[in-house]
C-alpha positions in Angstrom: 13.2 36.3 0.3 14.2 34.5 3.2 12.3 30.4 3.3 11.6 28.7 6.7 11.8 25.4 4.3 14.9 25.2 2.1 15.4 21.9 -0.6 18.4 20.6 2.3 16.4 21.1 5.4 13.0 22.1 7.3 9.8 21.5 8.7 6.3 21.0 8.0 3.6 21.6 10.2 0.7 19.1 10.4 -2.6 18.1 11.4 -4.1 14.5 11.7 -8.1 15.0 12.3 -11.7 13.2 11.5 -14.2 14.4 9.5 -17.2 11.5 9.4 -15.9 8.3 9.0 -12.5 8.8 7.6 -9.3 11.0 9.2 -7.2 13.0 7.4 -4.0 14.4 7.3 -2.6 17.6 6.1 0.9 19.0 6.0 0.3 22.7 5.9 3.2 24.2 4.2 3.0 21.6 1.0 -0.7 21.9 1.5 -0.5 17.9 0.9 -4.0 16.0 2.3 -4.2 12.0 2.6 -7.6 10.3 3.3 -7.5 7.6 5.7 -9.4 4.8 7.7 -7.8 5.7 11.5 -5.9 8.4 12.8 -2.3 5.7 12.1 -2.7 5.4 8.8 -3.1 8.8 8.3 -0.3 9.3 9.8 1.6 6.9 7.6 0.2 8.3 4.5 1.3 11.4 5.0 4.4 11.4 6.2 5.2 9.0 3.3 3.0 11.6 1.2 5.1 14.1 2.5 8.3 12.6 1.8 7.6 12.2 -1.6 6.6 15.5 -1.8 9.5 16.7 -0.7 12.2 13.8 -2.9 10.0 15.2 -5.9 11.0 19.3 -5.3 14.8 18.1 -4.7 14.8 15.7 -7.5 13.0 18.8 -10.0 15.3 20.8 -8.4 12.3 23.0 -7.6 12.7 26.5 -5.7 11.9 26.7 -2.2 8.3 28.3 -2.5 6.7 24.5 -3.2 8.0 24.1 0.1 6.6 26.9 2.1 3.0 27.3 0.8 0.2 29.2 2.3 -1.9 27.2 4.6 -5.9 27.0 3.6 -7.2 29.1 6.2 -9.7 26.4 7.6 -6.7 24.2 8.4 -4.5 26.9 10.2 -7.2 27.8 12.2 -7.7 24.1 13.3 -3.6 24.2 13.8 -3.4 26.9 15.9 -6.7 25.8 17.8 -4.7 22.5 18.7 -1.3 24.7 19.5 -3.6 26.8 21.7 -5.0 24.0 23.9 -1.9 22.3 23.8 -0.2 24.9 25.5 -2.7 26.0 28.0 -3.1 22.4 29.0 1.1 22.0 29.5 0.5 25.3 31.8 -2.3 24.5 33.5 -0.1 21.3 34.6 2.3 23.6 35.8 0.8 25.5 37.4 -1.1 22.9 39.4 2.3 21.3 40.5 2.9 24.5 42.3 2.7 24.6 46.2 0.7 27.8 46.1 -0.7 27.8 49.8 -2.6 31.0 49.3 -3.4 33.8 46.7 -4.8 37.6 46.6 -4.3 41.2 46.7 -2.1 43.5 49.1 -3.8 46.9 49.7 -0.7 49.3 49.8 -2.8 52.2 49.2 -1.4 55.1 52.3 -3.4 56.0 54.9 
């Protein structure tokens, strides 16, 4: 089986979100979550969450499935929510910047 995340190189996808009071952070493939008092610190926390989580699988010599876990659903959805209106908003902006000076439909139907 082919990984996305190997123990030499990779990515992890990740979300930094509030829920009441505190933020959180979550790195979707290790499935890693760090509790935190503003959106930087979660930040901080996991990517030094993640880090470890990573020096740990190298160090253990672990294979490559630690690395590329299964999402909980709840958080992908929120990812791919965030990837969604990331990318419609980079579009939009595009879109905008064009000097469209009019718009419609040609009729080409025969007569």
């Amino acid at each position: 089986m082919k990984y996305k995340n190997t123990l030499k190189k990779g990515s992890v996808r990740f979300l930094i979100f509030r829920d009441g009071e505190s933020y959180f952070g979550v790195a979707l493939e290790f499935n890693v979550v760090v509790e935190a008092a503003n959106p930087q610190e979660a930040y901080i926390f996991l990517n030094e969450a993640a880090s470890g989580y990573l020096e740990s699988a190298r160090k253990a010599k672990l294979r490559p499935i630690v690395l590329n876990q299964k999402p909980e659903v709840e958080y992908e959805k929120m990812w791919q929510a965030n990837q969604d209106t990331k990318l419609k908003a980079k579009y939009e902006k595009i879109v905008n910047n064009l000097p469209i000076f009019s718009s419609g439909v040609l009729d080409l139907a025969v007569r």
